[in-house]
C-alpha positions in Angstrom: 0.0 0.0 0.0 2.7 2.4 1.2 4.5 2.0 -2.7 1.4 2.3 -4.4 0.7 6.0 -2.3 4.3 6.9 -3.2 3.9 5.5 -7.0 1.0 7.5 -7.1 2.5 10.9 -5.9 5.5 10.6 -7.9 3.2 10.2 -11.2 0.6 13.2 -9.8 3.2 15.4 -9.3 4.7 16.6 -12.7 0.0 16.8 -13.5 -0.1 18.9 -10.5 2.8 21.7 -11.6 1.0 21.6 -14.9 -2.8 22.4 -13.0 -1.5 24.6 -11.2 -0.2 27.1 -14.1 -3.4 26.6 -15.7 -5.4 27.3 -12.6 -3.7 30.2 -11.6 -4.9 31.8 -14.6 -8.3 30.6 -14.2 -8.0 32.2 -10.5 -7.5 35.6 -12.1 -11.0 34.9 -14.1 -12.6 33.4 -10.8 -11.4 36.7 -9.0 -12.6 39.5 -11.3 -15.7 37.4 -10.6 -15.5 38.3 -7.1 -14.4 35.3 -5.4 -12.3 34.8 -2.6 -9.2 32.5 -2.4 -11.3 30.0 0.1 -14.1 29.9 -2.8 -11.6 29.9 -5.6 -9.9 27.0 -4.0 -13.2 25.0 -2.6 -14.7 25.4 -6.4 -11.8 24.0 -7.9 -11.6 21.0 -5.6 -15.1 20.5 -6.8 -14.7 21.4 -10.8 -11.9 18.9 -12.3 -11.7 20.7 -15.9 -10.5 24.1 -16.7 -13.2 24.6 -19.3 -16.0 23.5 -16.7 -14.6 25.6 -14.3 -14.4 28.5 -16.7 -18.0 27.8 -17.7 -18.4 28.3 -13.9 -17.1 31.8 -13.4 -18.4 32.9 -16.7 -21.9 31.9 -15.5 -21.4 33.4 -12.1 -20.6 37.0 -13.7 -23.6 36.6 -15.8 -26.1 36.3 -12.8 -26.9 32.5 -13.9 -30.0 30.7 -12.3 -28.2 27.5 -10.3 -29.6 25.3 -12.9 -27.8 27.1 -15.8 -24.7 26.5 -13.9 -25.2 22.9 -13.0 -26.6 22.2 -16.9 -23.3 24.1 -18.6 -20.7 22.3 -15.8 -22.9 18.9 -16.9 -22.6 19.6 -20.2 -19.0 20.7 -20.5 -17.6 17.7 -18.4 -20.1 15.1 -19.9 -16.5 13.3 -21.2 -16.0 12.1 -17.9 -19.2 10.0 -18.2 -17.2 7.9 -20.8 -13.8 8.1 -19.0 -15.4 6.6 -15.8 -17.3 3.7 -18.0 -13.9 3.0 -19.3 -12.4 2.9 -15.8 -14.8 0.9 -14.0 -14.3 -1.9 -16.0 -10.4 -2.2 -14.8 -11.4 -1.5 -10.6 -11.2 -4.7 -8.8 -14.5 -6.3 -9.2 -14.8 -6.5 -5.1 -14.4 -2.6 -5.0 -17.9 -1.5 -3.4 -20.0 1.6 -4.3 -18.4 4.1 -2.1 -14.9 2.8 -3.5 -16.8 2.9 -7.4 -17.8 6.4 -6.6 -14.4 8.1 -5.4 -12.8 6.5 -8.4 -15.2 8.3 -10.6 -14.8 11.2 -8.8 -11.4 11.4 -9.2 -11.3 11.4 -13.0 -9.7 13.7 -15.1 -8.2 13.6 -18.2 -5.0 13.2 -17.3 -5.4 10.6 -14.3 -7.3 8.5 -16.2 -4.1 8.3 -18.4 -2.7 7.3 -16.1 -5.5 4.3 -14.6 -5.7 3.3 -18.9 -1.9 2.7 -18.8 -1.8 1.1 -15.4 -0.9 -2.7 -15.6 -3.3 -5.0 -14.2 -6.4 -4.5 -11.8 -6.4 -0.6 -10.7 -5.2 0.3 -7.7 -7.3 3.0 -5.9 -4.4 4.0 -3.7 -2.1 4.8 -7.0 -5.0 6.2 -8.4 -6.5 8.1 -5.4 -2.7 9.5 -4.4 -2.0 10.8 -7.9 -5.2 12.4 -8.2 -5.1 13.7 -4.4 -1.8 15.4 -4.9 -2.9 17.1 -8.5 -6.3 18.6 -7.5 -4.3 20.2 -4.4 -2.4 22.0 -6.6 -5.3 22.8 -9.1 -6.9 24.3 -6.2 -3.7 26.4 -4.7 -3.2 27.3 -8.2 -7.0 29.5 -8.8 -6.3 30.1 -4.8 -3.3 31.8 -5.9 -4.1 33.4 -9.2 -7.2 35.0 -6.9 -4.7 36.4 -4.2 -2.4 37.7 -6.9 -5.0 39.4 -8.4 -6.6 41.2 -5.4 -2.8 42.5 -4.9 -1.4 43.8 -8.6 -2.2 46.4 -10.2 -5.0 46.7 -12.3 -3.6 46.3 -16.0 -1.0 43.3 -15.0 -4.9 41.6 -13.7 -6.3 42.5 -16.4 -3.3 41.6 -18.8 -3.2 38.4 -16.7 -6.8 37.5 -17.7 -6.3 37.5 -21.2 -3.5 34.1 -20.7 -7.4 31.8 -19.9 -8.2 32.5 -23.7 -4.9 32.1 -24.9 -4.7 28.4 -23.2 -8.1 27.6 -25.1 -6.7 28.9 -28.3 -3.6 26.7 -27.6 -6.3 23.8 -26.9 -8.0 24.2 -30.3 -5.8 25.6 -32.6 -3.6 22.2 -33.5 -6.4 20.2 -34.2 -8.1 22.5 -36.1 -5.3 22.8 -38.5 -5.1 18.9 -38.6 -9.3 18.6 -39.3 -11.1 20.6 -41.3 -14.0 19.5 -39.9 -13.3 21.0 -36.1 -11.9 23.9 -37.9 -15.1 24.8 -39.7 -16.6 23.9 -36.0 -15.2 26.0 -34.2 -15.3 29.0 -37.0 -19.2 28.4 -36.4 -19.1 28.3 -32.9 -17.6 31.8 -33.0 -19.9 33.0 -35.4 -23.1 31.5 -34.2 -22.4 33.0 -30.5 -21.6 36.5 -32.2 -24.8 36.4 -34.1 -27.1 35.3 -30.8 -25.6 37.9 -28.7 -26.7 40.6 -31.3 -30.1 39.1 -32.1 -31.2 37.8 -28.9 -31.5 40.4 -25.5 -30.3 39.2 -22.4 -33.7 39.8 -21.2 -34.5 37.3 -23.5 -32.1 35.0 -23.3 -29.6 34.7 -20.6 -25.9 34.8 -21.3 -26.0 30.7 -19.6 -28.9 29.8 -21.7 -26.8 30.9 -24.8 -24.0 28.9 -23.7 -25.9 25.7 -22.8 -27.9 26.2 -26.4 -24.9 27.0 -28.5 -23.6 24.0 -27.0 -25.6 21.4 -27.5 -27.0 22.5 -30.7 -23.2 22.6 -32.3 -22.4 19.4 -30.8 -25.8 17.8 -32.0 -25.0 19.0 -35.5 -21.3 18.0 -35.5 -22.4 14.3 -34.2 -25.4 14.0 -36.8 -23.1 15.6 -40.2 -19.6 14.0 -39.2 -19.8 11.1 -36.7 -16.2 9.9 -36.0 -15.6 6.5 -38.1 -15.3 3.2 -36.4 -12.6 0.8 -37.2 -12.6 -2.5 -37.9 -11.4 -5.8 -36.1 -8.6 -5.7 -39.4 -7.5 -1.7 -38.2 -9.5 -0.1 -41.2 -12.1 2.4 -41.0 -16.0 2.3 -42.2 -18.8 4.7 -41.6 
């Protein structure tokens, strides 16, 4: 047990410095929406995915109804649904519900990495430590991105904000020069949220409603026109 927990803090470590550079500038976004380190850091313990937890501020500074939040965070971390299907079927078989359901709640996309390339049955203490010791530093990284912002000056915060959307772009932009197909997405994705925020009134239409909408509408579409090809038993692909 003791070198599974130290196996599994020597593999979260090098996922925690990364979450933590990429929550501190989701801290900086979480404090211009006027939370405090304590929330910033409970609300990242919580939220597992820097777009969810984006979705979460963005919704919070737009006066979202509870529901609109909980739809968009459901919604935008619906991958984990598949992750954790994948996942349960390597857990011992003995593991019982409570175990089933920390598993599940530790998922994200990088720790189940590393449960797909762990060898043999998964061990919740490797798991459990590796994910323990990353969403710590997840959460002292929007902790910290909150305190540095409530302490620099004005123009670094708000220069500092701008690095969030630069991470998505560096999310996006390879594969949509790889795939046409998530290049025309997300070209329409930009263009369909332009055109509802001109044509539809917030009193209309809530700035969370137009996310959860745009959402599931583009992601209907893209499903329906371009469903991703299986392959065969032989390693070719068929419709």
């Amino acid at each position: 047990m003791r070198r599974l927990i130290l196996r599994g803090l020597r593999d979260g470590l090098p996922i925690g410095v990364g979450y933590f550079a990429v929550a501190f500038s989701l801290g900086i976004v979480a404090r211009q929406t006027g939370l405090t380190p304590i929330q910033g850091f409970v609300a990242s313990m919580l939220n597992h995915a820097s777009a969810g937890e984006y979705a979460l501020y963005y919704q919070i500074s737009a006066r979202a109804a509870f529901w609109e939040i909980a739809l968009v965070i459901m919604i935008t971390n619906m991958r984990y649904l598949l992750m954790s299907t994948a996942l349960s079927q390597r857990i011992p078989t003995e593991t019982g519900l409570a175990g089933r359901i920390a598993t599940g709640f530790c998922i994200t996309d990088e720790i189940f990495a590393l449960g797909i390339g762990y060898a043999g049955k998964l061990s919740l203490a490797y798991l459990g430590s590796a994910f323990i010791l990353a969403d710590l530093m997840w959460s002292a990284g929007t902790m910290a991105g909150i305190i540095a912002g409530n302490i620099l000056p004005a123009n670094v915060v708000s220069a500092l904000s701008v690095a969030v959307f630069g991470m998505f772009l560096a999310i996006i932009m390879p594969p949509a020069r790889e795939n046409k197909v998530i290049a025309g997405l997300v070209a329409a994705a930009f263009a369909c949220s332009f055109a509802l925020n001109r044509l539809v009134s917030p009193e209309t239409m809530s700035d969370g409603m137009k996310v959860i909408v745009l959402t599931v509408a583009l992601s209907a579409a893209a499903a329906a026109l371009f469903p991703v090809p299986d392959e065969k038993e032989g390693g070719t692909a068929h419709e």
